[in-house]
N, CA, C and O atoms as CSV, one atom per row, in Angstrom:
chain,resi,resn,atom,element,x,y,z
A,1,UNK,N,N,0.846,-1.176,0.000
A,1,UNK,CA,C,0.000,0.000,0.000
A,1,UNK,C,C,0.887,1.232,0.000
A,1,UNK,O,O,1.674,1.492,0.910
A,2,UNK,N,N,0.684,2.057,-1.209
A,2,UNK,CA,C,1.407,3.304,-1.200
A,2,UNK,C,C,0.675,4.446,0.034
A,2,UNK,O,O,-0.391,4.121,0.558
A,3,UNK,N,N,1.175,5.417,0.311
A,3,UNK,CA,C,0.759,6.310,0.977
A,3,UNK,C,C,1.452,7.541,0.928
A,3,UNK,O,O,2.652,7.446,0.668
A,4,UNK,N,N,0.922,8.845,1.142
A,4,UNK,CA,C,1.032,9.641,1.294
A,4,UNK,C,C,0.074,11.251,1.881
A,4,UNK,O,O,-1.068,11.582,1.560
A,5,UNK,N,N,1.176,12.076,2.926
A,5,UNK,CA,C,0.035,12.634,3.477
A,5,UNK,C,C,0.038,14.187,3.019
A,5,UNK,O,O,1.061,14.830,2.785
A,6,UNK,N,N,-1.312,14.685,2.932
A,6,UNK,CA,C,-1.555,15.807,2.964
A,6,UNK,C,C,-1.455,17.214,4.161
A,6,UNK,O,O,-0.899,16.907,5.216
A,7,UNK,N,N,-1.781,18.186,4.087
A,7,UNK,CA,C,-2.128,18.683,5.584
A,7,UNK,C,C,-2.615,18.096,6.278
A,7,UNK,O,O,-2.016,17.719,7.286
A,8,UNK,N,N,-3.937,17.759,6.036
A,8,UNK,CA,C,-4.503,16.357,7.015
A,8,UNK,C,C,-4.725,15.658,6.678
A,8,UNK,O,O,-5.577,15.224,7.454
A,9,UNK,N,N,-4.590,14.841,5.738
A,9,UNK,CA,C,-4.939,13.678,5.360
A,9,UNK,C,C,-4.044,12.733,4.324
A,9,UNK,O,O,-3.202,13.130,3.520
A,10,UNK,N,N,-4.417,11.538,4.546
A,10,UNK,CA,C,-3.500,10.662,3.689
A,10,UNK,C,C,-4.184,9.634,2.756
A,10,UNK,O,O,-5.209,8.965,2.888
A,11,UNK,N,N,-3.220,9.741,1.721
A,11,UNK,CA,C,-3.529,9.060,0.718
A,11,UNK,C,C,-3.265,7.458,0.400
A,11,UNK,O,O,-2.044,7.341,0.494
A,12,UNK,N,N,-3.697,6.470,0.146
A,12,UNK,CA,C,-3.894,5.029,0.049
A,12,UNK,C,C,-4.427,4.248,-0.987
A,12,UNK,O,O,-5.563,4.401,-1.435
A,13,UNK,N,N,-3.599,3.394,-1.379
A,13,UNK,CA,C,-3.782,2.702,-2.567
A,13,UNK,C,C,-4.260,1.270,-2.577
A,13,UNK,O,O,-3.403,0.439,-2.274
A,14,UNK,N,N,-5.345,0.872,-2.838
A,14,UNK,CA,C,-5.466,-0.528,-2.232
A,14,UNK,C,C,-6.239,-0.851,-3.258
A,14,UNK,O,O,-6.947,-0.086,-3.913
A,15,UNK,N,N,-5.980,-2.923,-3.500
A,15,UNK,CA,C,-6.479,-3.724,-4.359
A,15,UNK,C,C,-7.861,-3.976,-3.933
A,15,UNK,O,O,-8.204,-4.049,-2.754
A,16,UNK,N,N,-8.750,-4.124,-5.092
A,16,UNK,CA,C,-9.806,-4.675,-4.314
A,16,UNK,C,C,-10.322,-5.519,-5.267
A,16,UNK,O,O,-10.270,-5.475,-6.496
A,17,UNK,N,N,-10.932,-6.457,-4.344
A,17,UNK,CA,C,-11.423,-8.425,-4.983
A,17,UNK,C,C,-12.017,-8.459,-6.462
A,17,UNK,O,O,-11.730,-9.320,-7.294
A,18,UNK,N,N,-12.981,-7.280,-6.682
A,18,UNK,CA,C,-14.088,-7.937,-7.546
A,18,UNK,C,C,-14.101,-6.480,-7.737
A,18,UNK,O,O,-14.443,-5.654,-6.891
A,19,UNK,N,N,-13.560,-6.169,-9.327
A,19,UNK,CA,C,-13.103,-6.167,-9.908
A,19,UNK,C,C,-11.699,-6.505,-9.797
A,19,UNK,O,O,-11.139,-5.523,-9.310
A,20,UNK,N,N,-10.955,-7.335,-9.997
A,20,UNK,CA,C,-9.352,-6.884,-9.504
A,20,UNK,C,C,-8.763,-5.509,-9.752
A,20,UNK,O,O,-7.562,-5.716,-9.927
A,21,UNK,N,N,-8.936,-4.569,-9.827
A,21,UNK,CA,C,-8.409,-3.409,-9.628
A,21,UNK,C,C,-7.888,-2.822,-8.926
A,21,UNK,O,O,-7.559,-3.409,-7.895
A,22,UNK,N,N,-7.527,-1.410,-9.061
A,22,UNK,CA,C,-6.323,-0.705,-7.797
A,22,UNK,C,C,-7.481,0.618,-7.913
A,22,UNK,O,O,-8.093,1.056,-8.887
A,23,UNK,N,N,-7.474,1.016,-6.493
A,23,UNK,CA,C,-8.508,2.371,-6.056
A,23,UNK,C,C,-7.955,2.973,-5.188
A,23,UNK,O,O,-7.174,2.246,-4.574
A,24,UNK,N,N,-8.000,4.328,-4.715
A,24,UNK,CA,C,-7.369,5.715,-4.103
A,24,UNK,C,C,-8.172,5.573,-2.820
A,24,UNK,O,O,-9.371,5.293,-2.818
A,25,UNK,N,N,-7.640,5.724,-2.021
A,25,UNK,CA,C,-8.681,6.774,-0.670
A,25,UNK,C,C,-8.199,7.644,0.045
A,25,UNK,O,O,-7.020,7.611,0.400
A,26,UNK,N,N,-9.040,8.588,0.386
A,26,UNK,CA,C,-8.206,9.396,1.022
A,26,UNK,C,C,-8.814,9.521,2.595
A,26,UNK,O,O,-9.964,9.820,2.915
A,27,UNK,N,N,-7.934,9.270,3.271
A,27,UNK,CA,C,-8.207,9.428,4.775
A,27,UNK,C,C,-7.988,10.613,5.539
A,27,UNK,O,O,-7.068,11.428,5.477
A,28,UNK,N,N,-8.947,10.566,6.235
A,28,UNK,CA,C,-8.626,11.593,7.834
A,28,UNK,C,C,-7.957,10.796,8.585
A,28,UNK,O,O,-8.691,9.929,9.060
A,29,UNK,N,N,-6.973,10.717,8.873
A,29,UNK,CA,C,-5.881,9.547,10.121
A,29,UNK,C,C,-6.919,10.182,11.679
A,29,UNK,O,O,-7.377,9.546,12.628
A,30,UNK,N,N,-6.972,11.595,11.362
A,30,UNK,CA,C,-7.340,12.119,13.270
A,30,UNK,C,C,-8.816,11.206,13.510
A,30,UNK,O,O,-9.145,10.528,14.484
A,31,UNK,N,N,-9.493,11.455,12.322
A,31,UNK,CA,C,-11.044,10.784,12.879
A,31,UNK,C,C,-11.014,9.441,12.293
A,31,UNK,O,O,-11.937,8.724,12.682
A,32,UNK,N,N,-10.095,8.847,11.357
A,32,UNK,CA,C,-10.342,7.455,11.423
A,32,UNK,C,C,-11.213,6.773,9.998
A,32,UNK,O,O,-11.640,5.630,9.836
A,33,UNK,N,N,-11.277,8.174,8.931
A,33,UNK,CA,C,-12.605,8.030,8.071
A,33,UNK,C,C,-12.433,7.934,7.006
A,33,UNK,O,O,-11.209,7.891,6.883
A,34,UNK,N,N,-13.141,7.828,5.532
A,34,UNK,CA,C,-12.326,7.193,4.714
A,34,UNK,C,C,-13.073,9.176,3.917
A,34,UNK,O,O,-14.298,9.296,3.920
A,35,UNK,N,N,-12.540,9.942,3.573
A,35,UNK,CA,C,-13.478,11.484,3.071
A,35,UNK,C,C,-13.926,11.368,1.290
A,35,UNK,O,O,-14.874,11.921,0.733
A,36,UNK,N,N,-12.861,10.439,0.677
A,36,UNK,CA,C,-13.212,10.172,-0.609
A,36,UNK,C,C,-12.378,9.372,-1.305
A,36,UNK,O,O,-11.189,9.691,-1.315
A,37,UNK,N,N,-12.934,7.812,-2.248
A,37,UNK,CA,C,-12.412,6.916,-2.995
A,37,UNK,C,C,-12.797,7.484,-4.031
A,37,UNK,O,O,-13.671,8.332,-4.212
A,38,UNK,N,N,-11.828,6.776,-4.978
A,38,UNK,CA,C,-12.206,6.349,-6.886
A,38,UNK,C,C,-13.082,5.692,-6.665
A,38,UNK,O,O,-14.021,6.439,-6.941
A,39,UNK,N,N,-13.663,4.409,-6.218
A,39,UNK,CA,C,-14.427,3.563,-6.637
A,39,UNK,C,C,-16.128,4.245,-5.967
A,39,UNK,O,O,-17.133,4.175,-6.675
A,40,UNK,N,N,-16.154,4.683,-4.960
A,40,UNK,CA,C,-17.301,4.800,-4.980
A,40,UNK,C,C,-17.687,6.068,-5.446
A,40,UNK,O,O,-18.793,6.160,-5.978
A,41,UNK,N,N,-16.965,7.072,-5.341
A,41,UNK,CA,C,-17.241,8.186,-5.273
A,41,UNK,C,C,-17.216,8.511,-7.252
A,41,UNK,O,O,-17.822,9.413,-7.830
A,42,UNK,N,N,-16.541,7.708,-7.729
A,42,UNK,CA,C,-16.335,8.225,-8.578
A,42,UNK,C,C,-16.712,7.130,-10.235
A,42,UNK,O,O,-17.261,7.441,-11.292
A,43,UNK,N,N,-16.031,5.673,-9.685
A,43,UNK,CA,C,-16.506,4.189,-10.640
A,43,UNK,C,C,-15.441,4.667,-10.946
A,43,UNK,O,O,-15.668,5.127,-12.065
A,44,UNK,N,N,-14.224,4.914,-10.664
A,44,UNK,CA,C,-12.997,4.419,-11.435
A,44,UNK,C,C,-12.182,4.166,-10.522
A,44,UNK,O,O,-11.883,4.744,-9.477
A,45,UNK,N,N,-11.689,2.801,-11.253
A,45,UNK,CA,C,-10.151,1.959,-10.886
A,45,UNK,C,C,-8.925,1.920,-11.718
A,45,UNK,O,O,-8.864,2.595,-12.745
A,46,UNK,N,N,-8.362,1.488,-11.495
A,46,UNK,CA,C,-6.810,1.404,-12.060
A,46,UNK,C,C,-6.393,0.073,-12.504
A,46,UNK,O,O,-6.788,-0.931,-11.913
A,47,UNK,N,N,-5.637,0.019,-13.486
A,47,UNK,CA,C,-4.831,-1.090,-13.678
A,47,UNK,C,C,-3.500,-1.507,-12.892
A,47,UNK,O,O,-3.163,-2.691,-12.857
A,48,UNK,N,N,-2.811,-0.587,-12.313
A,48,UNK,CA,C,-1.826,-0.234,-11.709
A,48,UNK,C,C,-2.011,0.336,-10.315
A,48,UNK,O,O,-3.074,0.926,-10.121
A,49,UNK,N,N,-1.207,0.258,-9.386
A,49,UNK,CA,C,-0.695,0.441,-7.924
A,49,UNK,C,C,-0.115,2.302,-8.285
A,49,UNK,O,O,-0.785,3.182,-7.743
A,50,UNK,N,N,0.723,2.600,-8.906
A,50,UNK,CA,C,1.049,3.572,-9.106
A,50,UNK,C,C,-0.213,4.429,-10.023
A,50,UNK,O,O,-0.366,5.536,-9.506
A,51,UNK,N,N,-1.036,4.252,-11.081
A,51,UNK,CA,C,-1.821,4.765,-11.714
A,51,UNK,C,C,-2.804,5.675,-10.552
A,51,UNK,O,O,-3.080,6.865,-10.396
A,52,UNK,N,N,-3.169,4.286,-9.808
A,52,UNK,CA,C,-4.094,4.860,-8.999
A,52,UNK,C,C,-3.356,5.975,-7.756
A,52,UNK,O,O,-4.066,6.866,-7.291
A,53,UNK,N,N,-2.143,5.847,-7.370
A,53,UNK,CA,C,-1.938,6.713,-6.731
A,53,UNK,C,C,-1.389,7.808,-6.858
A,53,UNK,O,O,-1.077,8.550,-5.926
A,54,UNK,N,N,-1.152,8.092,-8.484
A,54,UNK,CA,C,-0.976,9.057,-8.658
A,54,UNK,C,C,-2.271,10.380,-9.052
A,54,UNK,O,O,-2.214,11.606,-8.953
A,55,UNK,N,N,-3.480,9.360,-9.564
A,55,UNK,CA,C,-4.752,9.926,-9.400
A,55,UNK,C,C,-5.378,10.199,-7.829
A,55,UNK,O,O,-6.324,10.978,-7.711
A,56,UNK,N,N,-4.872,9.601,-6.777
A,56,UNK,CA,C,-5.203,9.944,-5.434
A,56,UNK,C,C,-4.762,11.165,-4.952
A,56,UNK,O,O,-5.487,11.978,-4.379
A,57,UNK,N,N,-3.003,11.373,-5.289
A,57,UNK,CA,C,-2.434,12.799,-4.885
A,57,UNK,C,C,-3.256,13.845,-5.300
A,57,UNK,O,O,-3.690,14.748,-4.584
A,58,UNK,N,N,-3.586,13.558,-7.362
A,58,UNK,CA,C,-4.115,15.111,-7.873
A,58,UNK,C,C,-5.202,15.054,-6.978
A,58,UNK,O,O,-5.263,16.080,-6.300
A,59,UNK,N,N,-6.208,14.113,-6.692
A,59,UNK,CA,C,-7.566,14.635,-5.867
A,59,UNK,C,C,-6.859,15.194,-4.310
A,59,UNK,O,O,-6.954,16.411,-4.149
A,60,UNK,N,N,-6.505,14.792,-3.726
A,60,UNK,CA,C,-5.474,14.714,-2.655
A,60,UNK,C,C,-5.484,16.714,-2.787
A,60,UNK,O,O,-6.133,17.507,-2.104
A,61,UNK,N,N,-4.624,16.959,-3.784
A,61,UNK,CA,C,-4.236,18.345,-4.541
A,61,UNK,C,C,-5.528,19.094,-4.416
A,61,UNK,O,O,-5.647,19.968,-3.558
A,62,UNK,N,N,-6.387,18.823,-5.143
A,62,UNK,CA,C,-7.673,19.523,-5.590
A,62,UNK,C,C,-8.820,19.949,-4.113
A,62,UNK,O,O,-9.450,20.989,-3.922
A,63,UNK,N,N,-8.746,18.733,-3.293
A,63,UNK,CA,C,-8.984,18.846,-1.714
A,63,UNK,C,C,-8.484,19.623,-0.940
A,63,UNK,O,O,-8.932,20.536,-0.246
A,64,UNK,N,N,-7.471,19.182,-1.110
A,64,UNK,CA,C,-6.123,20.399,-0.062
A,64,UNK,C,C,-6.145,22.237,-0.537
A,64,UNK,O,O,-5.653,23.106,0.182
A,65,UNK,N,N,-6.775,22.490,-1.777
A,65,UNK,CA,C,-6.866,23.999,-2.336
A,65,UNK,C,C,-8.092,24.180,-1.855
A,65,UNK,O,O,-7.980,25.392,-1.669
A,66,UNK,N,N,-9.714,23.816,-1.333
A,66,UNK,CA,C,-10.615,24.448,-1.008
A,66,UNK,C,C,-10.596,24.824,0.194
A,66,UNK,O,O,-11.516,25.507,0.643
């Protein structure tokens, strides 16, 4: 699992079963919560471990500016 953190929050890359794919999340570490995935939030996965986490940072990015 890649990771990386924001001001507050961190970013996570994880496989999941069904589809085999790779999906983003981004966490609050203080409260424990998941604030926004690719897969639900959005229906997209990755072919790749890196694909997806480099689409996690830009949202990661786009979060961290409002």
């Amino acid at each position: 699992m890649q990771q990386t953190r924001g001001q507050q929050f961190t970013v996570a890359v994880r496989l999941m079963s069904e589809p085999c794919l790779w999906r983003w999340e981004i966490r609050d570490p203080t409260r424990g919560e998941v604030v926004a995935n690719s897969w639900t939030s959005e229906w997209m996965a990755y072919e790749s471990p890196d694909e997806a986490f480099r689409e996690g940072q830009a949202r990661l990015t786009s979060i961290s500016r409002r």
